[in-house]
C-alpha positions as CSV (number, residue, x, y, z in Angstrom):
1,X,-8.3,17.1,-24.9
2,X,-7.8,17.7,-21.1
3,X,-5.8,21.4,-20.9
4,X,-2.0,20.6,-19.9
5,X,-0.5,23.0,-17.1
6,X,2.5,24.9,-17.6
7,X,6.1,24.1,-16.4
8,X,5.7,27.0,-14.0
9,X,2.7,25.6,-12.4
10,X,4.2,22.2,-12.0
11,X,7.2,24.1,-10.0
12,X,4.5,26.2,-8.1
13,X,2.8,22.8,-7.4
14,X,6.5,21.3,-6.4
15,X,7.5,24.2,-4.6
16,X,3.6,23.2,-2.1
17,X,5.2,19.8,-1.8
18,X,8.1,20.6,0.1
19,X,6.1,23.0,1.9
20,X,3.6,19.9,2.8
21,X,6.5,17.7,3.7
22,X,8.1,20.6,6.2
23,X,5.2,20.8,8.1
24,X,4.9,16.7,7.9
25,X,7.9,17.1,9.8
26,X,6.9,19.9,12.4
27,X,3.6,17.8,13.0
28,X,5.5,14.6,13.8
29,X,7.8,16.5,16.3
30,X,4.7,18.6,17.9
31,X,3.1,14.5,18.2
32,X,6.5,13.7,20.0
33,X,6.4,16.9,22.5
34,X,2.7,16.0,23.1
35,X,3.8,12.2,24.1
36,X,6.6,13.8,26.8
37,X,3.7,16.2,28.2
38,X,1.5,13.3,28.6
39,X,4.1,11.1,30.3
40,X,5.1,14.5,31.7
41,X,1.3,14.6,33.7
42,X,1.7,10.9,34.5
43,X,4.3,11.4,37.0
44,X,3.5,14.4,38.9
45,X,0.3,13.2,39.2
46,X,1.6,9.8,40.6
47,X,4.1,12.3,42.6
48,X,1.0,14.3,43.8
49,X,-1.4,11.1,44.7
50,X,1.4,9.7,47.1
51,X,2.8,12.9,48.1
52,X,-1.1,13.8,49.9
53,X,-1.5,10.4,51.2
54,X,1.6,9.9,52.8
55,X,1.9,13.5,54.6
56,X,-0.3,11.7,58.1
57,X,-0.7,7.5,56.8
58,X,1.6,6.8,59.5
59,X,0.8,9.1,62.5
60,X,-3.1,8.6,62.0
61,X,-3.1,5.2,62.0
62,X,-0.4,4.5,64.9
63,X,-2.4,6.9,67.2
64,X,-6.5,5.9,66.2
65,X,-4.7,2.7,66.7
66,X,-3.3,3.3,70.1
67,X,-6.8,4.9,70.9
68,X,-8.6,1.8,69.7
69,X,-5.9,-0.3,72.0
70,X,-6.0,1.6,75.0
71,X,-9.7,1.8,74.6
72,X,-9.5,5.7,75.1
73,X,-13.2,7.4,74.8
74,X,-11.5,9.3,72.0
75,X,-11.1,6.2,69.7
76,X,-12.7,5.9,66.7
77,X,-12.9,2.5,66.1
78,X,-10.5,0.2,64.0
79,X,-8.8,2.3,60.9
80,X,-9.7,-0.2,58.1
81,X,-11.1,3.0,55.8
82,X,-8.2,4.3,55.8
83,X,-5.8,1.3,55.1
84,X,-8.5,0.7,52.2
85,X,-8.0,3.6,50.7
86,X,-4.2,3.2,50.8
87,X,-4.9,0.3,49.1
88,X,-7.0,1.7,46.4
89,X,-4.3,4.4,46.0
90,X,-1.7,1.7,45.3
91,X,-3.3,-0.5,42.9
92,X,-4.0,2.7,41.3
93,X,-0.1,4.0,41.3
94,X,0.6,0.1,39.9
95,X,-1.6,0.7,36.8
96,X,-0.4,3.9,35.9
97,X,3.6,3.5,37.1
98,X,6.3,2.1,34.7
99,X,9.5,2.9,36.4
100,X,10.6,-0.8,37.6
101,X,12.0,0.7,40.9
102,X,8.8,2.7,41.0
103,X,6.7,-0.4,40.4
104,X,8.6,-2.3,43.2
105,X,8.2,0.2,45.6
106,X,4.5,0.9,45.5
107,X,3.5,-3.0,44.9
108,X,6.0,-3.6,48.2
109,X,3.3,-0.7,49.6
110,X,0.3,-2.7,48.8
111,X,1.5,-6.0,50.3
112,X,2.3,-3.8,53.8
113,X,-0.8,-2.5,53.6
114,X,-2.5,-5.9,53.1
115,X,-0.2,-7.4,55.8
116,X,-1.5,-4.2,58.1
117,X,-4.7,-4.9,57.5
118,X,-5.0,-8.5,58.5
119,X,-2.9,-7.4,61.7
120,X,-5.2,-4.7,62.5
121,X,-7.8,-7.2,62.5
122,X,-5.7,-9.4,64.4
123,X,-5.6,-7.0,67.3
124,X,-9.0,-6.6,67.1
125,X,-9.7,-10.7,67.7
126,X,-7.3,-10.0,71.1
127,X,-8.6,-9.8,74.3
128,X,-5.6,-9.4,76.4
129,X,-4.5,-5.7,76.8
130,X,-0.7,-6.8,77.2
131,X,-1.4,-8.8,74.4
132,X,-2.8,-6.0,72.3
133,X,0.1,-3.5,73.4
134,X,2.9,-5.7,72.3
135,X,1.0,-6.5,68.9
136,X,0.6,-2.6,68.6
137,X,4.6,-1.9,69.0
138,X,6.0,-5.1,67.3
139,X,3.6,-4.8,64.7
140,X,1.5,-2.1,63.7
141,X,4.1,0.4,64.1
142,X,6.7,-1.9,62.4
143,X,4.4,-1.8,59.3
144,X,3.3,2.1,59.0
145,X,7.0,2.4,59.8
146,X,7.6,0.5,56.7
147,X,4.6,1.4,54.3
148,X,6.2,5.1,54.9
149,X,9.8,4.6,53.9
150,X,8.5,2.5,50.9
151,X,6.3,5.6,50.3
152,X,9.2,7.6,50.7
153,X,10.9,5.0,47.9
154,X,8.7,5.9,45.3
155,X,8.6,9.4,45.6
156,X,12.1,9.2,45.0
157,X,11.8,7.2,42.1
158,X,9.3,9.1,40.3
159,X,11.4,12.3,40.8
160,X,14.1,11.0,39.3
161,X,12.2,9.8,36.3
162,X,10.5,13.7,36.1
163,X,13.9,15.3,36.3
164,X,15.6,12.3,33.3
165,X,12.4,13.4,31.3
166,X,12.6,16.7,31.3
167,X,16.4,16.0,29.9
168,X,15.7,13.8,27.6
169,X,12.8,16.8,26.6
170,X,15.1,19.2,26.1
171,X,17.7,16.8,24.1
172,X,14.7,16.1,21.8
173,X,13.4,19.9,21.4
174,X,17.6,20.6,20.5
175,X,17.9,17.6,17.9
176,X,14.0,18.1,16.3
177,X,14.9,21.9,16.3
178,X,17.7,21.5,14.1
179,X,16.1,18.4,12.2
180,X,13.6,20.5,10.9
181,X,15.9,23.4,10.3
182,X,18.2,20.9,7.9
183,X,15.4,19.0,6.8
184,X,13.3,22.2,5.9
185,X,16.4,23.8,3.8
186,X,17.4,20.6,2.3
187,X,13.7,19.8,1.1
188,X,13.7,23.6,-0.4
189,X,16.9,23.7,-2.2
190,X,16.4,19.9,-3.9
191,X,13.0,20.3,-4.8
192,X,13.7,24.2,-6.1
193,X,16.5,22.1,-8.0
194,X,14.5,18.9,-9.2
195,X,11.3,21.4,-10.2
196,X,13.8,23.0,-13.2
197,X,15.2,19.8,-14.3
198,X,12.0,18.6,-13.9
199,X,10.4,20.9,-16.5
200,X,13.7,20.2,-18.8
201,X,13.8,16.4,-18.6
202,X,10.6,15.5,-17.7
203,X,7.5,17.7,-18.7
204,X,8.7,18.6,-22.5
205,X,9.4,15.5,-23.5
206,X,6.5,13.9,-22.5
207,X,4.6,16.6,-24.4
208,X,6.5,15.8,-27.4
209,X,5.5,12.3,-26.7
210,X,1.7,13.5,-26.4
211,X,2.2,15.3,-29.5
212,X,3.6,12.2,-31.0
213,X,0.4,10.2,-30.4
214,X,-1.9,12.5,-31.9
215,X,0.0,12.2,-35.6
216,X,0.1,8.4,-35.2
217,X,-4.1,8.5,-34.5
218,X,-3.9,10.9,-37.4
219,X,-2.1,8.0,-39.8
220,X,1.3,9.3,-39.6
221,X,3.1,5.7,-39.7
222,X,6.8,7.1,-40.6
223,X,9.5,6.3,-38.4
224,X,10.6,9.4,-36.5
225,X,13.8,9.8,-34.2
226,X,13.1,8.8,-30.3
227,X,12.2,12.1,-28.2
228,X,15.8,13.0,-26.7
229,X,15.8,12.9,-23.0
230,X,17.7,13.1,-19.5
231,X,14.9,10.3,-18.5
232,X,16.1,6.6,-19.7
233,X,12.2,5.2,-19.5
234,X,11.2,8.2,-21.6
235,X,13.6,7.6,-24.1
236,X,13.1,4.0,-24.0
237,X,9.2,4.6,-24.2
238,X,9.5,6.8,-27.4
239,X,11.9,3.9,-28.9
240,X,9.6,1.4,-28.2
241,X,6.6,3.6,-29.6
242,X,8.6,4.3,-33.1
243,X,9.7,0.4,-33.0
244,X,6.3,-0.4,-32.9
245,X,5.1,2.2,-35.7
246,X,7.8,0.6,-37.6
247,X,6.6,-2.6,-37.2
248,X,3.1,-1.6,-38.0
249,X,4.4,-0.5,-41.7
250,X,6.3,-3.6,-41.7
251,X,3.1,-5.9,-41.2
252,X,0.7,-3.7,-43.8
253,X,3.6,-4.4,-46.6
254,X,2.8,-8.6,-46.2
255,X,1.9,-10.2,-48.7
256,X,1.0,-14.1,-48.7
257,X,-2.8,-15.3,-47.8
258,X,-2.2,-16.6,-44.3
259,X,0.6,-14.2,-43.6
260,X,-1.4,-11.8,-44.4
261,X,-4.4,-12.7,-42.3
262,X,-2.1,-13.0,-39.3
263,X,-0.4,-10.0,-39.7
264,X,-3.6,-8.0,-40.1
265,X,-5.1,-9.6,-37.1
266,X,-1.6,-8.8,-34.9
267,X,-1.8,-5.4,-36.5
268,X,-5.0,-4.8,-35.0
269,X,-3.9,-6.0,-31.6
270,X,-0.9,-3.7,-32.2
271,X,-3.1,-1.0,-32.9
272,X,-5.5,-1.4,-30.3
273,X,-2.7,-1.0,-27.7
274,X,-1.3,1.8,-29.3
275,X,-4.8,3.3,-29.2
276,X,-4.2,7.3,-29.3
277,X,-7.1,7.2,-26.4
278,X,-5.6,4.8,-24.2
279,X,-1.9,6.5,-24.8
280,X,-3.6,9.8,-24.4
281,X,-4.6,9.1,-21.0
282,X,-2.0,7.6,-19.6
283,X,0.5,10.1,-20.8
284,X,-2.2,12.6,-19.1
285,X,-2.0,10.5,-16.0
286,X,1.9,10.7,-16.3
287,X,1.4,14.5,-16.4
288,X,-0.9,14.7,-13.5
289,X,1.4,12.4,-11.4
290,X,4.6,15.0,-12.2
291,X,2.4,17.6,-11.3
292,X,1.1,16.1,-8.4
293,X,5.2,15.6,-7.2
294,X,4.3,11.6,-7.1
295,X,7.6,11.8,-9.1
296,X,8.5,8.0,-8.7
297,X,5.4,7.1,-9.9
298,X,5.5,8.8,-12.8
299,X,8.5,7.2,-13.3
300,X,7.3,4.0,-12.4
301,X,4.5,4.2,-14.7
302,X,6.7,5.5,-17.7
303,X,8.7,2.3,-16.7
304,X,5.1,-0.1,-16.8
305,X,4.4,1.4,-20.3
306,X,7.6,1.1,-22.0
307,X,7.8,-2.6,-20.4
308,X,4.4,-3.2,-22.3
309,X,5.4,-1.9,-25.7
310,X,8.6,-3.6,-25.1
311,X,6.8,-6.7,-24.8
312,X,4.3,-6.3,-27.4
313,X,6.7,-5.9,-29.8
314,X,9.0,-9.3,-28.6
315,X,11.8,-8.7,-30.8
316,X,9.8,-9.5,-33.7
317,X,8.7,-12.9,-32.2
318,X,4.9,-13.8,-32.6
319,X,5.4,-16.7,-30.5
320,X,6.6,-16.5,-26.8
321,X,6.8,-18.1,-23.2
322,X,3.2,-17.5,-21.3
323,X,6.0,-16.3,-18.9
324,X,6.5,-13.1,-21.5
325,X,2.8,-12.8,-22.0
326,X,2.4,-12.6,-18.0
327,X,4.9,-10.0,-18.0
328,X,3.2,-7.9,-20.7
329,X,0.1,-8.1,-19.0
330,X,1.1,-7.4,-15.7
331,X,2.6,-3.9,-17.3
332,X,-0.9,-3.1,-18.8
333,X,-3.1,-4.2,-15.8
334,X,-0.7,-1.8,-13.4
335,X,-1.0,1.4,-16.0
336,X,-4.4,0.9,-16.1
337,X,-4.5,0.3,-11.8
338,X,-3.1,4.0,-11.8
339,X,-5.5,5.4,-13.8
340,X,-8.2,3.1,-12.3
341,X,-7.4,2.1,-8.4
342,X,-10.6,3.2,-7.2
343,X,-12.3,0.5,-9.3
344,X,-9.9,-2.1,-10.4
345,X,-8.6,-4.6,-8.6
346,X,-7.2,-7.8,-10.2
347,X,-5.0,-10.9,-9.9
348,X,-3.0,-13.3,-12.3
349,X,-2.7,-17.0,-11.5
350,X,-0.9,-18.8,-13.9
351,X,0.7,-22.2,-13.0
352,X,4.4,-22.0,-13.1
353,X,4.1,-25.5,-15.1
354,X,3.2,-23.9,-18.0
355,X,5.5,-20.7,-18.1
356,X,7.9,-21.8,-20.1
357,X,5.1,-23.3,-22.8
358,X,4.7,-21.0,-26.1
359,X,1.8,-19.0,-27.4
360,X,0.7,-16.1,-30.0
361,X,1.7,-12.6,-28.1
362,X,-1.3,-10.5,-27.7
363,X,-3.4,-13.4,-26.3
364,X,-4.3,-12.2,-23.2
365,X,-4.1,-8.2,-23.2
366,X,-7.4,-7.8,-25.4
367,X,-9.2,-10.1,-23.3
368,X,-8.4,-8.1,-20.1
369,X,-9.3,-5.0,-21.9
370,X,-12.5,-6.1,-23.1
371,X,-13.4,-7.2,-18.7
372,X,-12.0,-3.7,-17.8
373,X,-14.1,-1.9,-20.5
374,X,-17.2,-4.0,-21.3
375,X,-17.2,-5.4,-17.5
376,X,-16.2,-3.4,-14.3
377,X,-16.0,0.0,-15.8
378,X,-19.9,-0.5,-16.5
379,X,-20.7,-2.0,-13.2
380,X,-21.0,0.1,-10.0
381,X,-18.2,0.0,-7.8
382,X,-15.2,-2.0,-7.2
383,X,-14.5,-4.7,-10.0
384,X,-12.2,-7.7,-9.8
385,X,-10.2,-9.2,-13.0
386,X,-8.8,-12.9,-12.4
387,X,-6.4,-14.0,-15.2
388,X,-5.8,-18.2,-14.7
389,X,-4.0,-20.4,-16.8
390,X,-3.9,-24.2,-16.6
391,X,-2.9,-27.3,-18.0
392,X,-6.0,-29.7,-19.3
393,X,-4.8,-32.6,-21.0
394,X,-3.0,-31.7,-23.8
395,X,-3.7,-28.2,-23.8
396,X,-3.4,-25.3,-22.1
397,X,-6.6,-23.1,-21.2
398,X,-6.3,-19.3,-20.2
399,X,-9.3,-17.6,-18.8
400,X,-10.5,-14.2,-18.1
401,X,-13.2,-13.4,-15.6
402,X,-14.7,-10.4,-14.4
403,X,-17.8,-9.5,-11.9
404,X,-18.5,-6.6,-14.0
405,X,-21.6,-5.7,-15.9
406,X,-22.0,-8.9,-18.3
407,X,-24.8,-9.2,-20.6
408,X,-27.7,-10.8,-21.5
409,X,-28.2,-13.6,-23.6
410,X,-29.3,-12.2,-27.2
411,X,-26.2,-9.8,-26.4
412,X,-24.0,-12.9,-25.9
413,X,-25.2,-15.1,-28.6
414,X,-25.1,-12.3,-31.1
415,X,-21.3,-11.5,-29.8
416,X,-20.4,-15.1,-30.5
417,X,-22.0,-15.3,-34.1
418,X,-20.2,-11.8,-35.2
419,X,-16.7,-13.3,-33.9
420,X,-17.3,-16.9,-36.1
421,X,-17.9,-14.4,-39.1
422,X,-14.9,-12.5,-38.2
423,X,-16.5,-9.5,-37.3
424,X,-14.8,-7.2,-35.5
425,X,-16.5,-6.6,-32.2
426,X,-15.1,-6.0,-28.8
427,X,-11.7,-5.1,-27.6
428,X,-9.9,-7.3,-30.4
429,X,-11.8,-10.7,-29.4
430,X,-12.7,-11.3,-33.0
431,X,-9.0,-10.9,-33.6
432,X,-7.7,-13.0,-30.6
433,X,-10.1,-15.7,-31.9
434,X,-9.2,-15.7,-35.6
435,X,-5.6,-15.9,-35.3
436,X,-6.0,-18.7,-33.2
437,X,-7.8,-20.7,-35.6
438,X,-5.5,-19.7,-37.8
439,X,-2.8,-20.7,-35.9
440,X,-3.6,-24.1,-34.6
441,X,-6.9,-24.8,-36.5
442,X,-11.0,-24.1,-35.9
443,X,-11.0,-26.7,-32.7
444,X,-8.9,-24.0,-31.2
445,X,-10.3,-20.1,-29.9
446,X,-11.8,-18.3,-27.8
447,X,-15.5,-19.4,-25.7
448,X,-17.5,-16.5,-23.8
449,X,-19.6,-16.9,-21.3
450,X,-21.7,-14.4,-19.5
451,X,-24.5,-13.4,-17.5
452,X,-26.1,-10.1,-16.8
453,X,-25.1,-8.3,-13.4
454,X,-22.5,-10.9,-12.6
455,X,-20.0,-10.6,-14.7
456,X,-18.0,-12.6,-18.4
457,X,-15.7,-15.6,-18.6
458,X,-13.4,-15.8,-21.8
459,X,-12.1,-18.6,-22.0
460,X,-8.8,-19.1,-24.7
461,X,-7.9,-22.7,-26.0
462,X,-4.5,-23.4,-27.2
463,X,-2.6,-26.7,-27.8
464,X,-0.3,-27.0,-25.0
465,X,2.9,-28.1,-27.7
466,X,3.3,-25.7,-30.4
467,X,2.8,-27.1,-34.2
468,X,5.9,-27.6,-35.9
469,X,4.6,-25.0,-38.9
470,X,3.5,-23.0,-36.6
471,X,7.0,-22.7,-35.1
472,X,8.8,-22.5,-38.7
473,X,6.0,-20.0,-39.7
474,X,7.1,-17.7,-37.0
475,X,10.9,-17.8,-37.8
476,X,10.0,-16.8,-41.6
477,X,8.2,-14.2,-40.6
478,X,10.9,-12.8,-38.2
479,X,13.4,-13.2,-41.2
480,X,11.0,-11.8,-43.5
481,X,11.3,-8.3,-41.4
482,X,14.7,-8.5,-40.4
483,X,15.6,-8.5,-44.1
């Protein structure tokens, strides 16, 4: 058996948790400092860009346009570079600006500049120097006029949004500051508080539980008292396991032929779940989740097992809904998702038509535990378990199909001859099958089908009304162990 750690070491482990979740904490507020410097960078680099273009936009190109006019023998030709690469430096500022003033002001800077540009060009196509003069003043000069104030616009803009984001920095460094402080103390003094009722409510009893288990695998059938604790799902879990021993002694004592052939076949489904291998490990699992501090799951799983004994036992029923059947295997399939998540995955698709329709408990469980045993635990890789349930005709057919290993066909033939002789093979299919045909007669059962490397399909066949006996059969039994 796997070596158990002390309640001290689940503290010590406990104790690394809240440490973890503190500097979870100080990582998410260092992420939110890193987004302000980024945004931060944005604008004085948008600042920056503008603030060295517009220093000379307007007095270069008014005078190498009044040169160009005037045709002075210092003119260097037509300033279209330099309007280009005002434009360049706007669609730029557009792409990397979200201020909406901001974003107004520089696209209001691109259209002048296109508008500048088509005068400039304008000019050019003039031959009249009068013509030229007045197109210089009225227009040119208008528009650099223009393209400067709107420069002057966004300037303004984006210095207003460095100095409201440098606030709302310092706002956020105050408020994470004292987030972490509260959040740091709180996480220290409830999980220094939860880590000793933890090893009081938690950790003991579920070693008294362990401890429990192994005297049951040893044959110990007496009823015992449940294990006292603080926990309701352990204390519910430990009634449910001595209900069930309980009911284990109670089906041994029965007497009559078919009675007793039923009962012996339920009592090997009983025993089968309450396998000491299969409790053993998931009460190790429960022990490794606590000391992981994946507390609610623990809990949650405590709450999945005690569901399933719950429902295995039925309050003495043998017959219930498929609804109730669902329910108790959707308890085993997620204890065993827990233990197996890296390999299982699986999915139940039962028509709500047939929910409310009755059949022997214990149908279905042994059949999924055979596909996760004999199927994708012996397959590489992920494994898939599809539970269906239909109505054909007059009765209702339940399969379970895996992709998992399968086998090959002297394996399957031989597997179907041992469960006609009643041989008990597999994970309780012989069982499943016989107290079917005992149930409802040998037209009714189990059918597997399989093929290597790809995976089983058992089928179950079950009338779709419940016999009348069958019914009656199952209300003397119930009074049988109520009295």
């Amino acid at each position: 058996m796997k070596k158990r750690s002390s309640i001290s070491g689940q503290i010590g482990r406990l104790l690394k948790a809240s440490v973890v979740l503190t500097l979870a904490v100080l990582i998410v507020s260092a992420a939110t400092i890193f987004s302000f410097q980024a945004r931060y960078r944005d604008l004085l680099h948008n600042i920056t860009t503008i603030s060295d273009f517009n220093r000379n936009f307007k007095e270069d190109i008014d005078l190498k346009m009044y040169y160009y006019v005037i045709e002075s023998r210092y003119s260097e030709g037509l300033p279209l570079d330099d309007v280009h690469k005002a434009q360049d430096m706007a669609e730029s500022l557009i792409g990397s600006t979200t201020d909406h003033d901001s974003l107004e002001a520089i696209k209001s800077v691109l259209e002048l500049c296109n508008n500048l540009e088509e005068r400039i060009i304008e000019i050019e196509n003039t031959d009249s120097y009068d013509e030229r003069q007045m197109q210089l003043e009225n227009n040119i000069y208008v528009l650099t006029s223009l393209i400067k104030e709107y420069m002057y616009d966004y300037l303004y803009c984006e210095a207003v949004q460095v100095s409201d984001l440098q606030d709302e920095l310092m706002r956020r460094l105050l408020i994470e500051s004292l987030v972490i402080f509260v959040v740091a103390f709180l996480v220290f003094l409830v999980m220094t508080r939860y880590s000793v009722k933890l090893g009081r409510s938690v950790a003991e009893p579920v070693e008294q539980l362990n401890k429990r288990m192994e005297e049951i695998g040893s044959g110990d059938l007496n009823v015992h008292d449940p294990v006292s604790s603080d926990v309701n799902e352990i204390e519910s879990l430990s009634a449910g396991v001595e209900q069930m021993v309980g009911r284990m002694g109670a089906l041994i004592r029965e007497s009559t032929d078919k009675q007793e052939s039923l009962r012996r076949a339920e009592l090997a489904l009983l025993q089968a779940q309450i396998n000491p291998h299969f409790l053993y490990n998931t009460l190790d699992t429960i022990i490794w989740l606590v000391e992981a501090g994946e507390n609610d799951k623990a809990v949650e799983m405590v709450s999945n097992l005690s569901d399933f004994f719950r429902h295995s036992l039925s309050n003495g029923e043998d017959i219930i809904t498929l609804a109730e059947e669902r329910w108790q295997i959707t308890s085993y399939l997620q204890i065993q998702q827990a233990r197996y998540k890296d390999i299982l995955n699986y999915c139940i698709e039962i028509d709500d038509e047939i929910l409310d329709r009755k059949v022997p408990k214990l149908t279905l469980q042994p059949l999924v535990e055979n596909a996760l045993y004999h199927g994708v635990k012996e397959k590489r890789g992920q494994g898939h378990i599809v539970i269906r349930g239909y109505l054909k005709g007059e009765d209702i057919i339940l399969t379970v199909s895996d992709d998992g290993a399968g086998m090959s066909s002297e394996r399957l033939e031989q597997l179907k001859k041992s469960m006609d002789r009643g041989e008990r093979v597999g994970f309780g299919l012989t069982t499943v099958h016989e107290r079917l045909r005992l149930f409802f007669g040998d037209e009714y059962g189990l059918n597997v089908e399989s093929t290597e490397g790809k995976g089983t399909v058992i089928t179950a066949r079950i009338p779709s009304k419940m016999p009348e006996a069958v019914i009656k059969g199952n209300a003397i039994f119930k009074n049988d162990e109520n009295d």
